[in-house]
N, C-alpha and C positions, 0 to 999 in steps of 0.2 A: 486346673484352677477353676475357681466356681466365676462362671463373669460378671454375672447377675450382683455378686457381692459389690465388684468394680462399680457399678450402674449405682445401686446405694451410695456409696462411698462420695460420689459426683452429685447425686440427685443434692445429698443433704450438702456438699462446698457447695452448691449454687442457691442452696438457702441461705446458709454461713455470711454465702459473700455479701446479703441485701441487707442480713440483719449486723452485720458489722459496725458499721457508722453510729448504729442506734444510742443515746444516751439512756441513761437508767430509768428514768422515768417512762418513756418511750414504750419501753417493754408492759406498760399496763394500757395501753392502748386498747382499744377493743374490736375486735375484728366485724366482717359480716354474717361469720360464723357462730351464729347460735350466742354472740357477745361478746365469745371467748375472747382474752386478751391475748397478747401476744406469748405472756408466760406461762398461759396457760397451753396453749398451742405447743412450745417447747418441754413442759413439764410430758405433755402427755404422749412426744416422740420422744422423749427420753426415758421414760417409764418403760416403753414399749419395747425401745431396745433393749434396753436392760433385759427384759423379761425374755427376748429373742436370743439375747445371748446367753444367757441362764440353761434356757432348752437346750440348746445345743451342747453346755458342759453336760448335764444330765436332766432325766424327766422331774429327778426328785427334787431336785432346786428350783424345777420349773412349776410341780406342783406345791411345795412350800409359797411361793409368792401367791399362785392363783385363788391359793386358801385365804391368804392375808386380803385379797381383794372381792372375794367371795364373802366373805367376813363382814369387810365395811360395809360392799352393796346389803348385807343382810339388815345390818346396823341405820339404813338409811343410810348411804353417804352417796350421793353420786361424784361420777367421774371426776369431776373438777377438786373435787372436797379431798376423794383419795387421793389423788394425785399431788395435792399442795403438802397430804399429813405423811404422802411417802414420802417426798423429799422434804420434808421437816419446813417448808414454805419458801423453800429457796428458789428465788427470780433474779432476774436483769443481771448483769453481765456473770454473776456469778456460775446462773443459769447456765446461758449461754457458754460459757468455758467448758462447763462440766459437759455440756452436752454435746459440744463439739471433742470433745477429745473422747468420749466413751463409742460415739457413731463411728471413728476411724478405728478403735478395738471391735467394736464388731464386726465391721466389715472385714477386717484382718481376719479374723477368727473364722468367717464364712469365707474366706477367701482359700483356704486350705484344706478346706472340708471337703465329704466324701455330698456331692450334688443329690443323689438318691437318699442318705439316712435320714431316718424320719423320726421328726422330734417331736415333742409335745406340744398340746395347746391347747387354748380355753374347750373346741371341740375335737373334731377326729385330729389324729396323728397330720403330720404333713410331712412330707420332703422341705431337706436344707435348701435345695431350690426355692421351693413356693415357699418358703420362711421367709425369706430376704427380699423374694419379690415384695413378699406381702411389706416388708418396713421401706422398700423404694415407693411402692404405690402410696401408703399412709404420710411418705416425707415428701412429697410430691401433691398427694390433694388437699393435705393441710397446711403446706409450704403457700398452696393458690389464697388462702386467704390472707396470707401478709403481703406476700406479689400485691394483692388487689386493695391491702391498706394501702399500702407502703405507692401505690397510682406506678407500678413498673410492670411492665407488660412481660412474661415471661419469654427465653429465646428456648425452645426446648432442641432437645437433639435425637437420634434417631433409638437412644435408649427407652425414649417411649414405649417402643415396642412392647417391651417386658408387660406394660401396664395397658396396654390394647388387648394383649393374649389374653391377658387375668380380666379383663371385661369380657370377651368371648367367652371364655371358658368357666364364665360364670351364667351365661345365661339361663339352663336349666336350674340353676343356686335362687336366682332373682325370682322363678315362680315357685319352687319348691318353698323357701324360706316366709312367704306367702300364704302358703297352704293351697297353693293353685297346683294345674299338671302344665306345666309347658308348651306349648301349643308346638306343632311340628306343621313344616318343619323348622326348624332354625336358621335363622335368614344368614344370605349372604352377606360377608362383611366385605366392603373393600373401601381401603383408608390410604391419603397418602401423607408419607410421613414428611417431618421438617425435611429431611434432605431432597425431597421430592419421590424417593424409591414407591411404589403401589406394594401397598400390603393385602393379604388376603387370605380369609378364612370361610369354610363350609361352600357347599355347592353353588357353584354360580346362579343366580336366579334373577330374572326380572320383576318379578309379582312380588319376593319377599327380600326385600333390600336394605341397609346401611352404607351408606356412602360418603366420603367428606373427607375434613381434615381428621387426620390419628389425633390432634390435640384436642378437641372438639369431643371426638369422642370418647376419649379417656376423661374430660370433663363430665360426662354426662355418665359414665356407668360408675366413676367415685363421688358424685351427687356435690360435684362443686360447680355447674349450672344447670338451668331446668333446657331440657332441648327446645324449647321454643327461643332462645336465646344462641341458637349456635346457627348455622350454615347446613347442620347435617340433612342430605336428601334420605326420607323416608321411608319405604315403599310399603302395602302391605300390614293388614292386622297385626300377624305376628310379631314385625320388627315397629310397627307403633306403641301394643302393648308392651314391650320388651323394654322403648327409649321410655314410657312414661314412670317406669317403675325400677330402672336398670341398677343392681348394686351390686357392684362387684367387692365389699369389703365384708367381713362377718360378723356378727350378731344379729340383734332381734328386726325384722326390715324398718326400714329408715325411708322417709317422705323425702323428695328429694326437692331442693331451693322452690319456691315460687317463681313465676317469669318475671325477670329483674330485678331479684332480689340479691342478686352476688353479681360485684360487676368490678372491673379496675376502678378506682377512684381516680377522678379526676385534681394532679397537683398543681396547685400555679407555678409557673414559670417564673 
């Protein structure tokens, strides 16, 4: 069994369980996210999955949709626009249903699969692994901006992981997608996770360091705070240029918050 599928499966019930209470109206809220509402937020992890599970039956239903959205981006439409005209403008609890009950089909679906086959996607090929990571990471740094409407501080768990590796393992992604070369070497990483366990990746180093909380820094390499806004200890050009620009998700490179510009809200009591 694929586990990573499990980890989605969870990430997006501990979205489910905030946005539950929500009354209808609710769901047009606006987040600190670029505006985006809360339905918009759901539309565009529900698009996603769909699109994730489409690859997975085959490349050819995966590139039929890509062309549909290849199409509108052509058309003028941005993200928000396709996403309302693919699901024909459906929001609030409707939303909501639909997108929790298709999240538990895909995870099902990656739950049986072969971890190595490599499915389609906007660019290179990837592993059913790194498919699923990628909709845990995306339900996870876009779930932060309704945690931080909604003033609830999130509890995370040690499935983090998944979404720390995909920050490492992105760092030559973050200068390359740049047009930069990477500076070498690649700093050490060492993070400790909610459970307290010490994680750690690339050579031990003092001069070129990342250090702190796992939640911190998977906030900062999916650009849902700016690092001047976290705890993380720094060390070193390379692991400062690396926090200033860090993106661990794909397409064209993305600016990453202002310092406090994305924060929990504060609810009264």
């Amino acid at each position: 069994m694929l586990e990573q599928a499990n980890h989605f499966r969870e990430e997006s019930d501990a979205l489910s369980q905030i946005l539950a209470p929500l009354g209808e109206q609710e769901f047009e809220r606006k987040t600190l996210f670029k505006g985006w509402t809360v339905n918009d937020v759901l539309r565009h992890l529900h698009v996603f999955n769909y699109a994730a599970d489409l690859t997975l039956e085959s490349a050819e239903k995966f590139k039929a949709f890509h062309k549909t959205f290849l199409a509108a981006r052509e058309a003028g439409k941005g993200m928000l626009e396709f996403q309302s005209d693919y699901l024909q403008g459906m929001g609030g609890r409707r939303l909501y249903d639909t997108w929790r009950e298709y999240y538990a089909k895909t995870a099902e679906h990656y739950l049986h699969c072969d971890p190595k086959a490599r499915v389609a996607w906007a660019g290179p090929d990837m592993s059913a692994r790194s498919s699923i990571t990628a909709r845990q990471m995306e339900t996870w740094a876009h779930g932060q901006e309704i945690f931080d409407l909604l003033g609830i501080v999130r509890q995370d768990t040690d499935r983090l992981q998944n979404i720390a590796h995909l920050g490492v393992n992105t760092y030559g992604w973050t200068f390359a997608n740049r047009g930069l070369a990477a500076p070498e070497p690649a700093p050490y990483v060492r993070l400790t996770a909610p459970s307290g366990a010490i994680w750690e990746w690339n050579e031990p180093s003092t001069s070129h360091l990342v250090e702190g909380r796992a939640t911190e820094f998977c906030q900062v390499v999916t650009q849902v705070r700016n690092i001047a806004d976290t705890r993380l200890h720094v060390k070193g050009d390379n692991a400062t240029r690396w926090m200033a620009i860090a993106q661990c998700f794909a397409g064209p490179p993305e600016t990453p918050p202002a310092p406090g510009a994305r924060y929990t809200r504060r609810v009264a009591s």
